[in-house]
C-alpha positions as CSV (number, residue, x, y, z in Angstrom):
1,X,0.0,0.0,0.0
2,X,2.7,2.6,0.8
3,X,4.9,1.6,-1.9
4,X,2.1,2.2,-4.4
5,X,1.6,5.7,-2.6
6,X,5.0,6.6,-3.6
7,X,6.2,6.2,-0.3
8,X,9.6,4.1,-0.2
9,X,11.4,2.0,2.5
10,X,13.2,6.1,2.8
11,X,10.4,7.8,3.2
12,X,8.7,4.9,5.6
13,X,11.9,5.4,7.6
14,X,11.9,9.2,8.0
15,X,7.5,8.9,9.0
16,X,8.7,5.9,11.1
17,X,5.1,4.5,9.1
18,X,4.5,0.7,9.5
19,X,2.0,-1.9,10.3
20,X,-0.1,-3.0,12.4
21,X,-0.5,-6.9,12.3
22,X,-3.1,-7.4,15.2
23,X,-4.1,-10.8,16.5
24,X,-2.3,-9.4,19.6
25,X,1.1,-8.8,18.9
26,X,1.2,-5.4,20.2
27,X,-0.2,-5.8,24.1
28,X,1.8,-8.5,24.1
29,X,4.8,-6.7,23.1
30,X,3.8,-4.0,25.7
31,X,3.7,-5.9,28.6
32,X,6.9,-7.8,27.7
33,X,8.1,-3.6,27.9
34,X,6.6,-3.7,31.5
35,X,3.3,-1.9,31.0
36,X,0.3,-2.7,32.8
37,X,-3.5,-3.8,31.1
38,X,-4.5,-0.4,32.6
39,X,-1.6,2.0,31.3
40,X,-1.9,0.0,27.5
41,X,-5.6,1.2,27.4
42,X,-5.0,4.2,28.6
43,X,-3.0,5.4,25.8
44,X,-6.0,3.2,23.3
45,X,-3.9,1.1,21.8
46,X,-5.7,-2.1,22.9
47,X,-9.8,-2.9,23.9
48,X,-10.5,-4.3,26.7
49,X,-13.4,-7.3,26.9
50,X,-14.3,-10.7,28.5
51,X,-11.7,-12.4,26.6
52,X,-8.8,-10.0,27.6
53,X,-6.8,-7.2,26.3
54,X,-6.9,-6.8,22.1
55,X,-5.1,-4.6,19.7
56,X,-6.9,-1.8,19.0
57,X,-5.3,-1.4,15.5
58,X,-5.0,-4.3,13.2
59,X,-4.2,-5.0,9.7
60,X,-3.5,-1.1,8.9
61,X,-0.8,0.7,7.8
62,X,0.3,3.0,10.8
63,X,0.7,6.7,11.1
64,X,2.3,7.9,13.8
65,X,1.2,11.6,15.5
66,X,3.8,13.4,17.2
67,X,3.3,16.5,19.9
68,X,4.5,19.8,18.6
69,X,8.2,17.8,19.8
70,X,8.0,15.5,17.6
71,X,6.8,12.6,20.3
72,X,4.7,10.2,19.3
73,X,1.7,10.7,21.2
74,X,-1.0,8.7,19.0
75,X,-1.9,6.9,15.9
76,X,-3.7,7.4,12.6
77,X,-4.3,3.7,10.7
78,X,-5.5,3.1,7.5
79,X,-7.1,0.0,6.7
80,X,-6.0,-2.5,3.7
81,X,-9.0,-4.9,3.8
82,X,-12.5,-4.0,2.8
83,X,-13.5,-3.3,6.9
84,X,-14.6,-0.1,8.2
85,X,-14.0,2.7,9.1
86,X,-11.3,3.4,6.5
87,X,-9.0,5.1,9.3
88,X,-8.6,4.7,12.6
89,X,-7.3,7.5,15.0
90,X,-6.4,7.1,18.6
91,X,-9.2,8.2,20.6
92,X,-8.7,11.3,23.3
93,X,-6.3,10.4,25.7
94,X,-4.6,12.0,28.4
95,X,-1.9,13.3,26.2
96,X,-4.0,13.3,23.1
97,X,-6.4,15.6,21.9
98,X,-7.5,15.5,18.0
99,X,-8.6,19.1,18.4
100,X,-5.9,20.1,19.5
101,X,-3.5,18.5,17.1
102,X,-2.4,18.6,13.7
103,X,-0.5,15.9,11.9
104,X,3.2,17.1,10.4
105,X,3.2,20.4,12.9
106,X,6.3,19.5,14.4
107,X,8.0,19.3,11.0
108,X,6.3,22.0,9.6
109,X,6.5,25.1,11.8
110,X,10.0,26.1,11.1
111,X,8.8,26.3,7.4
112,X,5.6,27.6,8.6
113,X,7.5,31.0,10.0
114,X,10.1,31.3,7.0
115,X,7.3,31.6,4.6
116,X,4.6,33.5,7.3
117,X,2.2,30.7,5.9
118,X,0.9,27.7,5.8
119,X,-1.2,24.8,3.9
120,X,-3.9,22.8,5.1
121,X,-4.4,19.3,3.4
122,X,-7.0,16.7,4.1
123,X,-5.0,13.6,4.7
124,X,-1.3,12.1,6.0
125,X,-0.3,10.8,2.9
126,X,-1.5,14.5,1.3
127,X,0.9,15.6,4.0
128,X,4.0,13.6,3.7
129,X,3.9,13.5,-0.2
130,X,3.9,17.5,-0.1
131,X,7.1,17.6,2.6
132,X,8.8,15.4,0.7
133,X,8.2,17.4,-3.0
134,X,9.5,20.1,-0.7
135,X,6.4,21.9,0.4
136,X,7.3,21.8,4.1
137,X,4.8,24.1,5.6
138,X,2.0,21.7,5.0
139,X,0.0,19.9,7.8
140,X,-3.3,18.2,8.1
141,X,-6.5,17.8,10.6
142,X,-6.9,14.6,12.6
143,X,-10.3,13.2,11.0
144,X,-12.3,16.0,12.2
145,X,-12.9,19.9,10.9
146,X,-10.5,22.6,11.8
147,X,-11.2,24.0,15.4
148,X,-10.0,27.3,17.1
149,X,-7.2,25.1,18.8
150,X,-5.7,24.5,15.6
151,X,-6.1,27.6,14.1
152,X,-4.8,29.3,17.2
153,X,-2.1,27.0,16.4
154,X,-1.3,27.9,13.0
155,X,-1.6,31.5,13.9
156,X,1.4,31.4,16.1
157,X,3.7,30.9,13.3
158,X,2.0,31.7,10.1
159,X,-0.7,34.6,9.3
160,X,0.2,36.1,6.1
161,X,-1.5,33.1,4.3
162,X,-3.7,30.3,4.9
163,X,-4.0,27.6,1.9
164,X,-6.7,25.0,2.7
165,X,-6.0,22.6,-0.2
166,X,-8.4,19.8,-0.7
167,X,-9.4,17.5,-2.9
168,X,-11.8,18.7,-5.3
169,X,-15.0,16.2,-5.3
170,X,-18.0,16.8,-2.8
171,X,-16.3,15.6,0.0
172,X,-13.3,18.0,-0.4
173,X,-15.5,21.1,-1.0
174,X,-17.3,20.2,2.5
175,X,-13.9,20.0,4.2
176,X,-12.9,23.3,2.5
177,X,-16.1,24.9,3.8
178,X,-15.5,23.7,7.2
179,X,-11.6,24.9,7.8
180,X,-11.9,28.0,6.3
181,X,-15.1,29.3,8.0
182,X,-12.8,29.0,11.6
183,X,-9.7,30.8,9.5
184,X,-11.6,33.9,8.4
185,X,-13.3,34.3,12.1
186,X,-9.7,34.3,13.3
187,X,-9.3,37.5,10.8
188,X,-6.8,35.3,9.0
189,X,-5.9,35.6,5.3
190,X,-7.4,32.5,3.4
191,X,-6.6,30.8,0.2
192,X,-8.8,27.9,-1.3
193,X,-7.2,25.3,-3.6
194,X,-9.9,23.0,-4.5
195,X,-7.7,20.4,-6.9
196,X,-9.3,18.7,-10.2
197,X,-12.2,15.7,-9.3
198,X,-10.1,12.7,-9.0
199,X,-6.4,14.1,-8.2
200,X,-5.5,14.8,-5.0
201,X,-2.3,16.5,-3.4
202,X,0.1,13.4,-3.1
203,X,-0.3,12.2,-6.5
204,X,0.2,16.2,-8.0
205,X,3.4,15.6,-5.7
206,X,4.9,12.6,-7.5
207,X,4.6,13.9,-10.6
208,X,5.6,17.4,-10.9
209,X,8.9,19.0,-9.6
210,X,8.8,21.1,-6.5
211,X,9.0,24.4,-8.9
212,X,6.2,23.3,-10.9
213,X,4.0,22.3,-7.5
214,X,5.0,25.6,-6.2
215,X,3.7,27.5,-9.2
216,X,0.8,25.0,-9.2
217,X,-0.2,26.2,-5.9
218,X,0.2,30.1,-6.6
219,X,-1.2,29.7,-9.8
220,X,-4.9,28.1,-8.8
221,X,-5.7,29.1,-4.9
222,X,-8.4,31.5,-4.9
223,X,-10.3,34.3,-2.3
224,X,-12.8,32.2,-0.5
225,X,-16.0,34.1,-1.3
């Protein structure tokens, strides 16, 4: 699945991305580590039940979400059967908030302040294909809509601009409605890139040169009206 992403064993390396093979591999790693039942479900990575402890996350290729550090602090997985739902995030935890978190901000707010802006996409893979064409100042949302959190987040190190670049089929034009209505009540200035029906950032990513995305991106944002 990652390879046909475009992601290769290099780029799987520098995400740390991976898999998650279930069937209980990972609580029993855990408490081989010396973590109790109570701390491993704490942090939702297993479900508790009659017939014990169970990994949470199972047959999905793995995500990780890192703190505005860079520490791993929760999971995004996306899953390579038919099941549902199609990703998985780690549920609010004591040290994890969705709200209050954006994946790629801890690699993207030194960027974020050289350019004085920033671009939202929808997914991780939109994310991690647009750092590694060179467009570092991109993050994403956790599985939910843009909330004053992370807009008070962006805000600390980007306000010229706000891009919120989505795909461009009903679902993205929903998302794009829903991020940039918090942006412009935060008096920020927003951009709208809604990309052709059917492409989507990553693959734009693979197959133009980070001069050409670059121009890509100044050439077709718009004024959100």
């Amino acid at each position: 699945y990652l390879a046909g992403r475009g992601f290769g064993s290099a780029v799987c390396r520098r995400w740390h991305l991976g898999f998650a093979q279930g069937r209980g591999r990972l609580v029993s790693h855990l408490r081989d580590k010396g973590f109790s039942d109570e701390e491993i479900l704490a942090a939702d990575l297993a479900l508790g039940g009659r017939g014990g402890l169970r990994d949470r996350f199972f047959d999905r290729a793995m995500f990780p979400i890192d703190d505005e550090q860079g520490r791993p602090i929760g999971f995004g997985g996306r899953v390579l059967t038919d099941a549902k739902p199609k990703y998985l995030n780690t549920k609010d935890t004591a040290i994890f908030r969705k709200g209050k978190h954006l994946f790629a901000f801890d690699r993207a707010k030194n960027a974020m302040v050289s350019e004085d802006s920033a671009i939202v996409c929808e997914g991780y893979t939109d994310v991690i294909s647009m750092h590694e064409a060179g467009i570092e100042n991109s993050v994403a949302a956790l599985g939910t809509a843009l909330t004053l959190d992370h807009v008070k987040m962006i805000g600390r190190f980007a306000r010229r601009r706000i891009i919120c670049m989505f795909d461009g089929d009903e679902a993205g034009q929903h998302a794009a409605l829903r991020g940039t209505d918090m942006l412009l009540s935060e008096g920020m200035n927003v951009k709208v890139l809604l990309l052709p029906d059917g492409k989507d950032p990553d693959e734009l990513a693979r197959n133009l040169t980070a001069e050409a995305f670059r121009k890509y991106i100044e050439e077709n944002q718009t004024d959100f009206i």
